[in-house]
mmCIF file of the N, C-alpha and C atoms, coordinates in Angstrom:
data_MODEL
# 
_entry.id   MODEL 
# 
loop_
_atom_site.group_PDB 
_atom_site.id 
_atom_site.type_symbol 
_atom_site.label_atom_id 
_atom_site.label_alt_id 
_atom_site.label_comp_id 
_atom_site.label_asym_id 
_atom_site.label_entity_id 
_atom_site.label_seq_id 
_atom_site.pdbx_PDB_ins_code 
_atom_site.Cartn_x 
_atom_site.Cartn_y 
_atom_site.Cartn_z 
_atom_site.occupancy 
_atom_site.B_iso_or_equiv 
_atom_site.pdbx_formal_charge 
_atom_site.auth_seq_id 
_atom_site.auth_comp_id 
_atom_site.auth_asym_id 
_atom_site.auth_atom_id 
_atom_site.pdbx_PDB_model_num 
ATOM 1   N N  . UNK A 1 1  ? 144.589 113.168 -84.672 1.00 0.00 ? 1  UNK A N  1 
ATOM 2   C CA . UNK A 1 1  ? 143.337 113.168 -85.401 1.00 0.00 ? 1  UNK A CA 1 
ATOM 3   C C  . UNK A 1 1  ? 143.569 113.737 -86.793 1.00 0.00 ? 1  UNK A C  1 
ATOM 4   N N  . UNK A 1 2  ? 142.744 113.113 -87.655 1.00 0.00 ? 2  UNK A N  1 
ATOM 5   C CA . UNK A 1 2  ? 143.060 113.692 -89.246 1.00 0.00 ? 2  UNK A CA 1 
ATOM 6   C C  . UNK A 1 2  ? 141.403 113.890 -89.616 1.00 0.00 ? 2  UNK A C  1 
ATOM 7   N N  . UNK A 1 3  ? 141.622 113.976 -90.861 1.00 0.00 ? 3  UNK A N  1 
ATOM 8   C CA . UNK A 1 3  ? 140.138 114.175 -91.214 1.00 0.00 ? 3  UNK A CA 1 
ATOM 9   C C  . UNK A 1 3  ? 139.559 112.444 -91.717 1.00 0.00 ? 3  UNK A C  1 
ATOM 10  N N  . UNK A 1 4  ? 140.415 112.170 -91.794 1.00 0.00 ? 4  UNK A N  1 
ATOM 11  C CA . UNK A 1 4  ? 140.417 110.686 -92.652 1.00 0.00 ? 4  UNK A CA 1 
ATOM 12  C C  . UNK A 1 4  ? 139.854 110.049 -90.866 1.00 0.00 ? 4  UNK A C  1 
ATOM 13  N N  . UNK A 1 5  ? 140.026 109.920 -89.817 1.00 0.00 ? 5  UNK A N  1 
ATOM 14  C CA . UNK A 1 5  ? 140.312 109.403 -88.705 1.00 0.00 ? 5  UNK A CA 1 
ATOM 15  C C  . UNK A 1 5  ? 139.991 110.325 -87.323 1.00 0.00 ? 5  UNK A C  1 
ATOM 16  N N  . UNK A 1 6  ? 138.309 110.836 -86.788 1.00 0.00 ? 6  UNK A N  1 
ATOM 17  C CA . UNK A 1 6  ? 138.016 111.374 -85.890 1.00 0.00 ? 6  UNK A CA 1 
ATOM 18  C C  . UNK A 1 6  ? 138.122 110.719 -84.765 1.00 0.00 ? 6  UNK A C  1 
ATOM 19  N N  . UNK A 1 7  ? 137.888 111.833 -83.819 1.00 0.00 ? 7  UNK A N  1 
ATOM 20  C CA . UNK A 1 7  ? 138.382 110.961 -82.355 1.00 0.00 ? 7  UNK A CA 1 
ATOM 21  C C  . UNK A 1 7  ? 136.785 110.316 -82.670 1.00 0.00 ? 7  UNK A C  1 
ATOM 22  N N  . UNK A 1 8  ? 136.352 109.514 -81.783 1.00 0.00 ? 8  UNK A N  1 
ATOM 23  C CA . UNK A 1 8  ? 135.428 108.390 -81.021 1.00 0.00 ? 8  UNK A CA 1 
ATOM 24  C C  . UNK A 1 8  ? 135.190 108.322 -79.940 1.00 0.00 ? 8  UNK A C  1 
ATOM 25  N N  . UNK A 1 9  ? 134.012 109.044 -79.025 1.00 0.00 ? 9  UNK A N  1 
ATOM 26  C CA . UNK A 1 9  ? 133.595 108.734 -77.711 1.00 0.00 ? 9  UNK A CA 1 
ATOM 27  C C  . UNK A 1 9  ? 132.730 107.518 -78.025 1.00 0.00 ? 9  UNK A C  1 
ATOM 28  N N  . UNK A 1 10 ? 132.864 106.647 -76.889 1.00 0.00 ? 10 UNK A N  1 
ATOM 29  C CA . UNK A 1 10 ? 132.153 105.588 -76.706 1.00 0.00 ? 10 UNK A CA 1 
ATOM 30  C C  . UNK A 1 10 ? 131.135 105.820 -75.444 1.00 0.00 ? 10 UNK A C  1 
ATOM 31  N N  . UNK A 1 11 ? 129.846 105.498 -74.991 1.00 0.00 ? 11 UNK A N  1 
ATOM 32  C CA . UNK A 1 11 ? 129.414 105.359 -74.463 1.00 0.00 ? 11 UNK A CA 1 
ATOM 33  C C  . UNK A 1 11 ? 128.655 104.158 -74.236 1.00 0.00 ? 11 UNK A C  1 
ATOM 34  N N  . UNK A 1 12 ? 128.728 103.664 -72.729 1.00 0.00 ? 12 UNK A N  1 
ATOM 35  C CA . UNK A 1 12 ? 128.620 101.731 -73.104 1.00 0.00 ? 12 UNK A CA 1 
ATOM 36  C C  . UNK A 1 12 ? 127.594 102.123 -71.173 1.00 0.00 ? 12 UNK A C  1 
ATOM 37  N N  . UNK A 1 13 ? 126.662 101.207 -71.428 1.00 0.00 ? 13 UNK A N  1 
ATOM 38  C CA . UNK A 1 13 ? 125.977 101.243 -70.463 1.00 0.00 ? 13 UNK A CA 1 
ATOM 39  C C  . UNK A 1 13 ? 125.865 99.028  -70.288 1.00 0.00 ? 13 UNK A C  1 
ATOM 40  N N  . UNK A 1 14 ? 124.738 98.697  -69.391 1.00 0.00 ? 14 UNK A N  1 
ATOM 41  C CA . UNK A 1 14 ? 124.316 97.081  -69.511 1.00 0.00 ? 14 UNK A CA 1 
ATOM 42  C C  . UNK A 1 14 ? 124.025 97.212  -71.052 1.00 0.00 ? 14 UNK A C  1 
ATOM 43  N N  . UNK A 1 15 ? 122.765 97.220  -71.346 1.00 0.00 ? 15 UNK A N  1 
ATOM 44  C CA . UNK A 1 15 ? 121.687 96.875  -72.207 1.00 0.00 ? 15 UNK A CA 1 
ATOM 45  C C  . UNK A 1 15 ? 121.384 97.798  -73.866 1.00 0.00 ? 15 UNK A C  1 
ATOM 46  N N  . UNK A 1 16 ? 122.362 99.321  -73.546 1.00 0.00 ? 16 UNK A N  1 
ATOM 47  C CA . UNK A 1 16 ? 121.872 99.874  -75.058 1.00 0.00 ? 16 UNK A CA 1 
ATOM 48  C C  . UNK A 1 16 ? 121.076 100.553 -75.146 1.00 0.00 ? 16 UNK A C  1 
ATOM 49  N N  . UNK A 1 17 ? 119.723 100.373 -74.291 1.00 0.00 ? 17 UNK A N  1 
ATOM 50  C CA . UNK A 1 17 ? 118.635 100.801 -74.528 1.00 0.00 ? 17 UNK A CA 1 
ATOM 51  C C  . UNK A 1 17 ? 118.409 102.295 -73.727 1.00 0.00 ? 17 UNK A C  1 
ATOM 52  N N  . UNK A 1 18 ? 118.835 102.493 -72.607 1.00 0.00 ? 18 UNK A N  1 
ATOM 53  C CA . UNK A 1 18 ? 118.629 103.675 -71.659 1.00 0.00 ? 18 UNK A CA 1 
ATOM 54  C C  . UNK A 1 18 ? 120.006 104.656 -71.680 1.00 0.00 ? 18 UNK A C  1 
ATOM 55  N N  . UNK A 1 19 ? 120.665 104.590 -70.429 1.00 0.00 ? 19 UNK A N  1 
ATOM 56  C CA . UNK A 1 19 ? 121.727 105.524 -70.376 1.00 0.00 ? 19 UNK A CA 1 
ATOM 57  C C  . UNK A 1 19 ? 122.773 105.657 -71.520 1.00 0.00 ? 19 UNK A C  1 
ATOM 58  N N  . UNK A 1 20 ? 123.327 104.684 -72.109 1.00 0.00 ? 20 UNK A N  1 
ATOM 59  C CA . UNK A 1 20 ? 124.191 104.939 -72.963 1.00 0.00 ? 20 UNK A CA 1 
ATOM 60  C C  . UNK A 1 20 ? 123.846 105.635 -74.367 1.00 0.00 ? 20 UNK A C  1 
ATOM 61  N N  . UNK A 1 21 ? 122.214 105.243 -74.817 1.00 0.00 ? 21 UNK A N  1 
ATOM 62  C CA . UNK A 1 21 ? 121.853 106.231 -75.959 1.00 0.00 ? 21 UNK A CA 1 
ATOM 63  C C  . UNK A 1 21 ? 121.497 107.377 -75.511 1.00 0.00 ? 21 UNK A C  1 
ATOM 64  N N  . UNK A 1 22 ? 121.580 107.316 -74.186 1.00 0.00 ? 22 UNK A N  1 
ATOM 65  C CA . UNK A 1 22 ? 120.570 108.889 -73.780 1.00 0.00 ? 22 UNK A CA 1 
ATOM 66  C C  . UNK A 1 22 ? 122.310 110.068 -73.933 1.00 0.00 ? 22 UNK A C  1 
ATOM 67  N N  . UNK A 1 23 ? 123.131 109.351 -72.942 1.00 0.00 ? 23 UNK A N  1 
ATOM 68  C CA . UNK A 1 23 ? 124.558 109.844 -73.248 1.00 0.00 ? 23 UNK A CA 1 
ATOM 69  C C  . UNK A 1 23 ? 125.286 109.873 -74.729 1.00 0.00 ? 23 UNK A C  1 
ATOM 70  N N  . UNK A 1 24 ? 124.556 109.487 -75.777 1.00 0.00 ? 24 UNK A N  1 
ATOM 71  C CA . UNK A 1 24 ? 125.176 109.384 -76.864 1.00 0.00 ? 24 UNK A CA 1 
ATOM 72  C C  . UNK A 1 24 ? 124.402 111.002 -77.668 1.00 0.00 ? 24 UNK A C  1 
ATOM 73  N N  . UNK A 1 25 ? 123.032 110.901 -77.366 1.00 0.00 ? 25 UNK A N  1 
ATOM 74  C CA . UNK A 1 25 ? 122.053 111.690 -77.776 1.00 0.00 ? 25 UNK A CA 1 
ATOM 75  C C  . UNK A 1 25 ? 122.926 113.013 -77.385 1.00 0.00 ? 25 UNK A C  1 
ATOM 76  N N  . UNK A 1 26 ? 122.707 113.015 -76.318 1.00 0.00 ? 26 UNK A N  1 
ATOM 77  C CA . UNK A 1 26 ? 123.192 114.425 -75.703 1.00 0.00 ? 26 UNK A CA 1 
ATOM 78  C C  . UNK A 1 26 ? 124.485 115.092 -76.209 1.00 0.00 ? 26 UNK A C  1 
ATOM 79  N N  . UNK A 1 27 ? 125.825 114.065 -75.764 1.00 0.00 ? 27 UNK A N  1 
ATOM 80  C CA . UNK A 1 27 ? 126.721 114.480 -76.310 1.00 0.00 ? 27 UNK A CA 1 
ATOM 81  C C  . UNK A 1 27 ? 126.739 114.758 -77.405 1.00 0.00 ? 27 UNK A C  1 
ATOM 82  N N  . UNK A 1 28 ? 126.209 113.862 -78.777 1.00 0.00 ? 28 UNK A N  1 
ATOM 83  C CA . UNK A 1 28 ? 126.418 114.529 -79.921 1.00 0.00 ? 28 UNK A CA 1 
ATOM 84  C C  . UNK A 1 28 ? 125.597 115.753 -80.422 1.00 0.00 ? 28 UNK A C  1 
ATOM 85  N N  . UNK A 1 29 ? 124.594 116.238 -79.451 1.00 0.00 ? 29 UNK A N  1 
ATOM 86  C CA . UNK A 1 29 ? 124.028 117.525 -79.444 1.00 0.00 ? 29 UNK A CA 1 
ATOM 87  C C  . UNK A 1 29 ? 124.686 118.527 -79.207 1.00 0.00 ? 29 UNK A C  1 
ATOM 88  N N  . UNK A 1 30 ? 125.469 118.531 -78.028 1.00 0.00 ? 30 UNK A N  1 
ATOM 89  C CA . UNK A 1 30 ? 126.368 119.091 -77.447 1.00 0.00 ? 30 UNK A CA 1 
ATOM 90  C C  . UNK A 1 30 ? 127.583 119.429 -78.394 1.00 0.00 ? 30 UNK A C  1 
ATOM 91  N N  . UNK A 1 31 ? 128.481 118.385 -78.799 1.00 0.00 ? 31 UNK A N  1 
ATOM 92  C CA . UNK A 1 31 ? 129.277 118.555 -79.968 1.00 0.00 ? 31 UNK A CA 1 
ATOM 93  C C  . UNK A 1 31 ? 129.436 119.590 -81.098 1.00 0.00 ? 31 UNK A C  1 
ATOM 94  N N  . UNK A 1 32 ? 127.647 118.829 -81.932 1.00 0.00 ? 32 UNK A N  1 
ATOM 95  C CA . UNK A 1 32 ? 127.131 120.000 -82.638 1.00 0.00 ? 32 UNK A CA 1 
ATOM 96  C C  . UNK A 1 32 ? 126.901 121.275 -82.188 1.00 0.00 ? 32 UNK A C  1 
ATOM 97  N N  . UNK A 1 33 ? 126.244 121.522 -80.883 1.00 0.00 ? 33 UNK A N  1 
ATOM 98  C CA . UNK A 1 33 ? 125.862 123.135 -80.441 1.00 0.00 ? 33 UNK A CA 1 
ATOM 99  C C  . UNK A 1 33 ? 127.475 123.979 -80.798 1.00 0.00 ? 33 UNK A C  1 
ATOM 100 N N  . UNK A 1 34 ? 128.522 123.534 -80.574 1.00 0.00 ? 34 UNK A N  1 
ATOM 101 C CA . UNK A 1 34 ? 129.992 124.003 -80.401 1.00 0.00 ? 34 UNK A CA 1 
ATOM 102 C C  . UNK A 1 34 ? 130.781 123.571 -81.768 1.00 0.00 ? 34 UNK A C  1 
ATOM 103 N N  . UNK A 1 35 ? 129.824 123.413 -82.981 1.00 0.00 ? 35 UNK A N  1 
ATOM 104 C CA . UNK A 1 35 ? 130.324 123.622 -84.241 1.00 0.00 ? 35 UNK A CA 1 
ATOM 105 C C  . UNK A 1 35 ? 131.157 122.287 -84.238 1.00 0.00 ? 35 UNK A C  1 
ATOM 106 N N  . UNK A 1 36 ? 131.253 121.086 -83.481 1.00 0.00 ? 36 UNK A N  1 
ATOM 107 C CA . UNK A 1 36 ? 132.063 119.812 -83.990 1.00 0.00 ? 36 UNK A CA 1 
ATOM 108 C C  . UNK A 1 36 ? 131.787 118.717 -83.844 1.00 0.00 ? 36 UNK A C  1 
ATOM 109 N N  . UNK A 1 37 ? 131.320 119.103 -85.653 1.00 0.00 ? 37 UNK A N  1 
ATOM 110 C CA . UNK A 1 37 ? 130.699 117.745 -86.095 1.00 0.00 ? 37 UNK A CA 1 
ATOM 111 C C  . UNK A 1 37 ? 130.910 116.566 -86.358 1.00 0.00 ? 37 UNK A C  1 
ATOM 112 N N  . UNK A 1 38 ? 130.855 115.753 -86.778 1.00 0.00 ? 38 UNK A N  1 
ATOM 113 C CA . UNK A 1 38 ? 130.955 114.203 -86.661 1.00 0.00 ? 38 UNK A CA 1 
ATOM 114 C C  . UNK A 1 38 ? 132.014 113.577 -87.807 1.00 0.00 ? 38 UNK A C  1 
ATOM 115 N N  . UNK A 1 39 ? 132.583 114.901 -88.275 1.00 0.00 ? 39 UNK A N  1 
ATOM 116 C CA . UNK A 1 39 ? 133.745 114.792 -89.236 1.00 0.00 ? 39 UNK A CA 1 
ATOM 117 C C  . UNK A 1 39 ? 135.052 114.973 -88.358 1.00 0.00 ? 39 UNK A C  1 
ATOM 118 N N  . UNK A 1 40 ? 135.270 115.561 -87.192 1.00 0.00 ? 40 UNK A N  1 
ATOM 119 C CA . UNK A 1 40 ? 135.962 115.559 -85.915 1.00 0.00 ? 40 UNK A CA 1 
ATOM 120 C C  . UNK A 1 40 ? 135.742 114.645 -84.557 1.00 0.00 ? 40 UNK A C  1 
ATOM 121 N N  . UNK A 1 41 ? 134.197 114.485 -84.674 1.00 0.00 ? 41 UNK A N  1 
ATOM 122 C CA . UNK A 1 41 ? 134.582 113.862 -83.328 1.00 0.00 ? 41 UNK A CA 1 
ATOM 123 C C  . UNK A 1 41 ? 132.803 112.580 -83.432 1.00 0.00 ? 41 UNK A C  1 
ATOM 124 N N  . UNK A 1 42 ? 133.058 111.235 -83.619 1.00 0.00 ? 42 UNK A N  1 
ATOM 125 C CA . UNK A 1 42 ? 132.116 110.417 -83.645 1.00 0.00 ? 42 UNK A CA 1 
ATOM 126 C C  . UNK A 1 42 ? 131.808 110.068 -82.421 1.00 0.00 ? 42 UNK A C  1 
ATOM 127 N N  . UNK A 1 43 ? 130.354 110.506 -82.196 1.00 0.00 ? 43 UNK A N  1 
ATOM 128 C CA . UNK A 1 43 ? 129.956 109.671 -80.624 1.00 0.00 ? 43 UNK A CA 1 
ATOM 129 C C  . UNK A 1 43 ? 129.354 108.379 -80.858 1.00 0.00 ? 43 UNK A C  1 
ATOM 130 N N  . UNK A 1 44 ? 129.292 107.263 -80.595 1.00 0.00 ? 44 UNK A N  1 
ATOM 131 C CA . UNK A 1 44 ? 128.785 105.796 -80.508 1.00 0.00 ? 44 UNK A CA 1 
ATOM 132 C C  . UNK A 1 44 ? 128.194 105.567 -79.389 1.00 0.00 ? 44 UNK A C  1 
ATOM 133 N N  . UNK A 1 45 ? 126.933 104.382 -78.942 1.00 0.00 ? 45 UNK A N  1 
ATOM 134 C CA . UNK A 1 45 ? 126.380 103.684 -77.736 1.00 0.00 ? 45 UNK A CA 1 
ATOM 135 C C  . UNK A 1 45 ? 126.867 102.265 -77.920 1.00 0.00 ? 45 UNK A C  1 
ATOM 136 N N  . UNK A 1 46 ? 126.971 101.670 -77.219 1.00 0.00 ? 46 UNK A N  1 
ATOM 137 C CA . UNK A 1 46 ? 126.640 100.528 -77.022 1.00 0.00 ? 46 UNK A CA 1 
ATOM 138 C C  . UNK A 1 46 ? 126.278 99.658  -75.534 1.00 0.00 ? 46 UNK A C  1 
ATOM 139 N N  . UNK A 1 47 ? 126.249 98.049  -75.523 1.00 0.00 ? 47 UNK A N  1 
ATOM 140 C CA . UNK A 1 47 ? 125.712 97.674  -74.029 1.00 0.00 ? 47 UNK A CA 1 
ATOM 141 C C  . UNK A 1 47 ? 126.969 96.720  -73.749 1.00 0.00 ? 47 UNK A C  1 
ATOM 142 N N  . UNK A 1 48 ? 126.954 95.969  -72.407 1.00 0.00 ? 48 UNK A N  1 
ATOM 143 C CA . UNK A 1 48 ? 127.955 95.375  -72.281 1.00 0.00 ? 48 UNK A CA 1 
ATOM 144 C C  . UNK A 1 48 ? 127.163 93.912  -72.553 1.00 0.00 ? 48 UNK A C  1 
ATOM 145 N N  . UNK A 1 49 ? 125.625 93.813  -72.587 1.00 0.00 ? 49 UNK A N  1 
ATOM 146 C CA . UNK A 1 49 ? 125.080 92.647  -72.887 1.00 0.00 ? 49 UNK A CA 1 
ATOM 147 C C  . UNK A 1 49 ? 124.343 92.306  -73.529 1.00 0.00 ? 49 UNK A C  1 
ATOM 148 N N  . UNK A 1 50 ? 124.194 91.296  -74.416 1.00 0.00 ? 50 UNK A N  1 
ATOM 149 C CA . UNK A 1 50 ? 123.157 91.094  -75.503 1.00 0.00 ? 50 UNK A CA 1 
ATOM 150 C C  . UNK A 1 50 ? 122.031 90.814  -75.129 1.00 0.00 ? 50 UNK A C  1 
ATOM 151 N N  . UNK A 1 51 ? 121.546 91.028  -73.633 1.00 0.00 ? 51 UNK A N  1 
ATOM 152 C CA . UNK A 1 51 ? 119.695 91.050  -73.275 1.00 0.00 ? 51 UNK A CA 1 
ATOM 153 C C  . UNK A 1 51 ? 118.960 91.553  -74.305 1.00 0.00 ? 51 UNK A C  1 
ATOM 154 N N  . UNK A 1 52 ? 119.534 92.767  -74.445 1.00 0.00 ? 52 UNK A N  1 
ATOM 155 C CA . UNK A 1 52 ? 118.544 93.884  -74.966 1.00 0.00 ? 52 UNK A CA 1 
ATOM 156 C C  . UNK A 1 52 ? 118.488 93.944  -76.373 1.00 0.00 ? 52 UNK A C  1 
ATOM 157 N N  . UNK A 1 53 ? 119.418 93.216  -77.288 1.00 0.00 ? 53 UNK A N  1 
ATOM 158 C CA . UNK A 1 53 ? 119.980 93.103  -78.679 1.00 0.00 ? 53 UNK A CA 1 
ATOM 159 C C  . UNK A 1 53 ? 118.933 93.074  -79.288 1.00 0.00 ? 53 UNK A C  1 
ATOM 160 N N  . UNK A 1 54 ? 118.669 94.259  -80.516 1.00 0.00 ? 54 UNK A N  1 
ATOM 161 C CA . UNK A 1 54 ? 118.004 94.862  -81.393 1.00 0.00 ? 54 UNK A CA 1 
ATOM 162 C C  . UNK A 1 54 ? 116.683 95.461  -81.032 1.00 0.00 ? 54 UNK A C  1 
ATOM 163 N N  . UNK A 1 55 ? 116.413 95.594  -79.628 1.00 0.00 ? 55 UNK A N  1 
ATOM 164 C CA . UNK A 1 55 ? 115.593 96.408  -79.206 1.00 0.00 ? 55 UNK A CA 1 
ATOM 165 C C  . UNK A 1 55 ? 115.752 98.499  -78.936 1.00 0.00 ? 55 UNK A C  1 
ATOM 166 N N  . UNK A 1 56 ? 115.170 99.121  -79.538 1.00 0.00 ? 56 UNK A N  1 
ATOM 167 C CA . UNK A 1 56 ? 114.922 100.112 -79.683 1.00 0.00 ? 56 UNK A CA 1 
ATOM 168 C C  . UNK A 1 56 ? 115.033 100.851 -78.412 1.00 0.00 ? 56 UNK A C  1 
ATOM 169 N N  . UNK A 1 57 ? 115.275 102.263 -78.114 1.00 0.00 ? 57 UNK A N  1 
ATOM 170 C CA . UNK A 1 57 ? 115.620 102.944 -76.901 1.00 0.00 ? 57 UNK A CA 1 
ATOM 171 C C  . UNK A 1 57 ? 114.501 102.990 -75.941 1.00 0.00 ? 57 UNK A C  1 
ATOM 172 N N  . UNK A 1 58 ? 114.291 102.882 -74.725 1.00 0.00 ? 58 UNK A N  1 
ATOM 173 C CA . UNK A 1 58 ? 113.599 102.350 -74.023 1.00 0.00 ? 58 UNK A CA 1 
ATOM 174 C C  . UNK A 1 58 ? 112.677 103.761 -73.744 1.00 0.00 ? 58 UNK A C  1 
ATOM 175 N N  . UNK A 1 59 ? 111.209 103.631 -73.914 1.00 0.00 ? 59 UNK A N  1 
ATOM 176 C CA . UNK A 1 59 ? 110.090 104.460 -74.086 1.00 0.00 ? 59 UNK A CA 1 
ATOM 177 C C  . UNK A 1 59 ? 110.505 105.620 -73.053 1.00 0.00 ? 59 UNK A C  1 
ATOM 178 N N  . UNK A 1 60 ? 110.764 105.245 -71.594 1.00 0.00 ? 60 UNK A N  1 
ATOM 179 C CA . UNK A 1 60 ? 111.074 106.539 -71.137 1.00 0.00 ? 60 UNK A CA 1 
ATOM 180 C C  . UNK A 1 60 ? 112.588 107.136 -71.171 1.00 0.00 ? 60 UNK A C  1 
ATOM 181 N N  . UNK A 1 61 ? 113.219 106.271 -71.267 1.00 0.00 ? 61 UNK A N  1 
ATOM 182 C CA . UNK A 1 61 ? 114.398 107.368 -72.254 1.00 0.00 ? 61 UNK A CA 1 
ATOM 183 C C  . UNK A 1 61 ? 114.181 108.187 -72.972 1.00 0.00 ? 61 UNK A C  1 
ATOM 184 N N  . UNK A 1 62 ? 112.693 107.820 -74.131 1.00 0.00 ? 62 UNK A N  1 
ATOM 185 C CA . UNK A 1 62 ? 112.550 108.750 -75.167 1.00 0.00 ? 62 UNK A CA 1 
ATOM 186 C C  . UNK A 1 62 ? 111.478 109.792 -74.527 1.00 0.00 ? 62 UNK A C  1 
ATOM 187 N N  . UNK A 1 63 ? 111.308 109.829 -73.602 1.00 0.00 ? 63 UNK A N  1 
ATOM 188 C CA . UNK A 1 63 ? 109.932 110.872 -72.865 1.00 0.00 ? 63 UNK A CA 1 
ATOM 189 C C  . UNK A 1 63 ? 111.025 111.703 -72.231 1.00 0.00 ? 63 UNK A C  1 
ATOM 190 N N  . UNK A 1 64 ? 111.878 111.349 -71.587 1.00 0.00 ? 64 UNK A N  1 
ATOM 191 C CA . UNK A 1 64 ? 113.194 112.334 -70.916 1.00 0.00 ? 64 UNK A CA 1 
ATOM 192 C C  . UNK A 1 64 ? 113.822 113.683 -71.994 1.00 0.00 ? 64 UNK A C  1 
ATOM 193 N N  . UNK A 1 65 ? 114.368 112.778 -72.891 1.00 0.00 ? 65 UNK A N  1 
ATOM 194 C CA . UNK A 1 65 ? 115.036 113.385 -74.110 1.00 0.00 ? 65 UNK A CA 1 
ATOM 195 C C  . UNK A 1 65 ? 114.176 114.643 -74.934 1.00 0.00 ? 65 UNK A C  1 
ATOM 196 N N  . UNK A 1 66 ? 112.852 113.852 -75.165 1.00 0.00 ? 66 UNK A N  1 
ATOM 197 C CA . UNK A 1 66 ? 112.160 114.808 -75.821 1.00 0.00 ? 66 UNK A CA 1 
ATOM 198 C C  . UNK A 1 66 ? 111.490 115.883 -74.867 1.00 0.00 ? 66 UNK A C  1 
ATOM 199 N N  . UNK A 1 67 ? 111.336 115.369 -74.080 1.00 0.00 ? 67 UNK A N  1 
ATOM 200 C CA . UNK A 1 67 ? 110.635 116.724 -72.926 1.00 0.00 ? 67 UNK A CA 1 
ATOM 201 C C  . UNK A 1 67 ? 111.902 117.784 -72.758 1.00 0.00 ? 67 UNK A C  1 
ATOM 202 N N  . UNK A 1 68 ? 113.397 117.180 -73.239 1.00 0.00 ? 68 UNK A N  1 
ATOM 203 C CA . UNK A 1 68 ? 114.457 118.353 -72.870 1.00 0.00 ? 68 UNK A CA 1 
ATOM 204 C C  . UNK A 1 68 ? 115.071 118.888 -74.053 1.00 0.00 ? 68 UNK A C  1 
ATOM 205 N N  . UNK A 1 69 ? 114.178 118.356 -75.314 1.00 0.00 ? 69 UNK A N  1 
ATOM 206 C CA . UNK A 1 69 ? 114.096 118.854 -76.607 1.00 0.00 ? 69 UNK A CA 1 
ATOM 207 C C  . UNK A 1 69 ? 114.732 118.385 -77.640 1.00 0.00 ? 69 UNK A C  1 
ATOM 208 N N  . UNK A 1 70 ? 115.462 116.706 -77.421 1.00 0.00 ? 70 UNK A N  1 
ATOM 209 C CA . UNK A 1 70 ? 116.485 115.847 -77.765 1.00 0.00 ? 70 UNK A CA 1 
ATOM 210 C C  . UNK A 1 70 ? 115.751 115.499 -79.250 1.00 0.00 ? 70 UNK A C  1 
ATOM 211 N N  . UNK A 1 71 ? 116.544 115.246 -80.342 1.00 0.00 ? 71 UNK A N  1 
ATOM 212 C CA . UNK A 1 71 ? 116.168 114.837 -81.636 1.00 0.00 ? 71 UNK A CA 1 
ATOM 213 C C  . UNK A 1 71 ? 116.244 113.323 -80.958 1.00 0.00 ? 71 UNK A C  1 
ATOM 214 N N  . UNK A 1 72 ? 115.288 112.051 -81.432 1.00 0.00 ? 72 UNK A N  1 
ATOM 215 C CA . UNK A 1 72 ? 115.482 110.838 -81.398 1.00 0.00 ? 72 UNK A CA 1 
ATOM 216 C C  . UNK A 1 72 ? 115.719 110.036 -82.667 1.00 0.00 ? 72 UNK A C  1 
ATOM 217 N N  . UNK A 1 73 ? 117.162 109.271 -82.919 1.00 0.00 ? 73 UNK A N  1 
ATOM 218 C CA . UNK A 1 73 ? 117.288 108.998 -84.126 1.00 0.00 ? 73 UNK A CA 1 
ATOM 219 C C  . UNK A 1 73 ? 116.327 107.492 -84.091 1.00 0.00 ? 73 UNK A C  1 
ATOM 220 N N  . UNK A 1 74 ? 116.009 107.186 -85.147 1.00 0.00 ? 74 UNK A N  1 
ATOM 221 C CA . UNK A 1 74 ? 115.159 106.434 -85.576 1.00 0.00 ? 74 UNK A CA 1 
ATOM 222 C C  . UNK A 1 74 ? 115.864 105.124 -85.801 1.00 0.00 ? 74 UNK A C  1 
ATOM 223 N N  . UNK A 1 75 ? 117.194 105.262 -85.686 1.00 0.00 ? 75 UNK A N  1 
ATOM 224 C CA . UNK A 1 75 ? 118.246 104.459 -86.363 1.00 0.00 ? 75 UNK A CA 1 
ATOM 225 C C  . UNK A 1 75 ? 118.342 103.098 -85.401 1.00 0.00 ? 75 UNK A C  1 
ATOM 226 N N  . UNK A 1 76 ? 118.257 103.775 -83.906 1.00 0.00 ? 76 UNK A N  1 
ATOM 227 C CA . UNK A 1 76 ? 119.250 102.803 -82.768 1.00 0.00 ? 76 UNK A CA 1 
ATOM 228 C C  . UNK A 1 76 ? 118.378 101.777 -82.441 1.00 0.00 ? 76 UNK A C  1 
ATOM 229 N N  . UNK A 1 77 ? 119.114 100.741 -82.911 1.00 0.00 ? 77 UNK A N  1 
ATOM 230 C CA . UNK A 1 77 ? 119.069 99.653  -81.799 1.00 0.00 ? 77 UNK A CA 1 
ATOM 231 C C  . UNK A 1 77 ? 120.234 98.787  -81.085 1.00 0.00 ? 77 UNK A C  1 
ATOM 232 N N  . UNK A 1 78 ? 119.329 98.441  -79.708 1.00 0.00 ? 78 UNK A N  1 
ATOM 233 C CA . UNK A 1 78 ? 120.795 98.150  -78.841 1.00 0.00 ? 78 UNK A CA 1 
ATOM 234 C C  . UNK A 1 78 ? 121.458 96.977  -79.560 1.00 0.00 ? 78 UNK A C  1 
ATOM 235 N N  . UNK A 1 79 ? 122.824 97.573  -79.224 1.00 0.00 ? 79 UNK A N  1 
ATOM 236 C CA . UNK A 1 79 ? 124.192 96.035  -79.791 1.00 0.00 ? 79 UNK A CA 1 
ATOM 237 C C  . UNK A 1 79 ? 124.844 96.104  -78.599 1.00 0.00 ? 79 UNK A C  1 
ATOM 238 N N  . UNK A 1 80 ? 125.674 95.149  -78.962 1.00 0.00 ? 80 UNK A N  1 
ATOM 239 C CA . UNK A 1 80 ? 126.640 94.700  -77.603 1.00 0.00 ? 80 UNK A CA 1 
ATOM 240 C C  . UNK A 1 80 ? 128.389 95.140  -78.381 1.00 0.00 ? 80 UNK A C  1 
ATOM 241 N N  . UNK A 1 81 ? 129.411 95.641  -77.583 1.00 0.00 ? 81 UNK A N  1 
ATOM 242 C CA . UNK A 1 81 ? 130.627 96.194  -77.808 1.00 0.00 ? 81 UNK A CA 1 
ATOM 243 C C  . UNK A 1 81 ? 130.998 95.212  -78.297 1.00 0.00 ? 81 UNK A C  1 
# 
């Protein structure tokens, strides 16, 4: 690892929309809580299928997350690997 070149967790679920952003959310919370930020270590989601392609994280994903105090980025929508 360099600074030019962080590691990359991937997290890949079906669809994009549920487990894999919820696992992306977390971990890179997690990361941050332990001081390593996204200049060391990039977390990514993605799905294994384009069902869900450019649809937004799925409503109770975002009721889970935020009831356990999760920032929701505004950014995601599901893609396929």
């Amino acid at each position: 690892m360099t600074q030019q070149h962080p590691y990359t967790v991937m997290t890949v679920c079906t669809g994009n929309i549920c487990r894999s952003p919820m696992a992306e959310i977390i971990l890179r919370a997690e990361f941050e809580s332990r001081g390593i930020g996204e200049d060391r270590v990039r977390v990514l989601s993605s799905g294994v299928s384009d069902e869900e392609y450019g649809h937004p994280i799925d409503p109770r994903a975002v009721r889970v997350l935020r009831a356990d105090g999760y920032e929701i980025p505004t950014h995601h929508f599901a893609h396929r690997v």
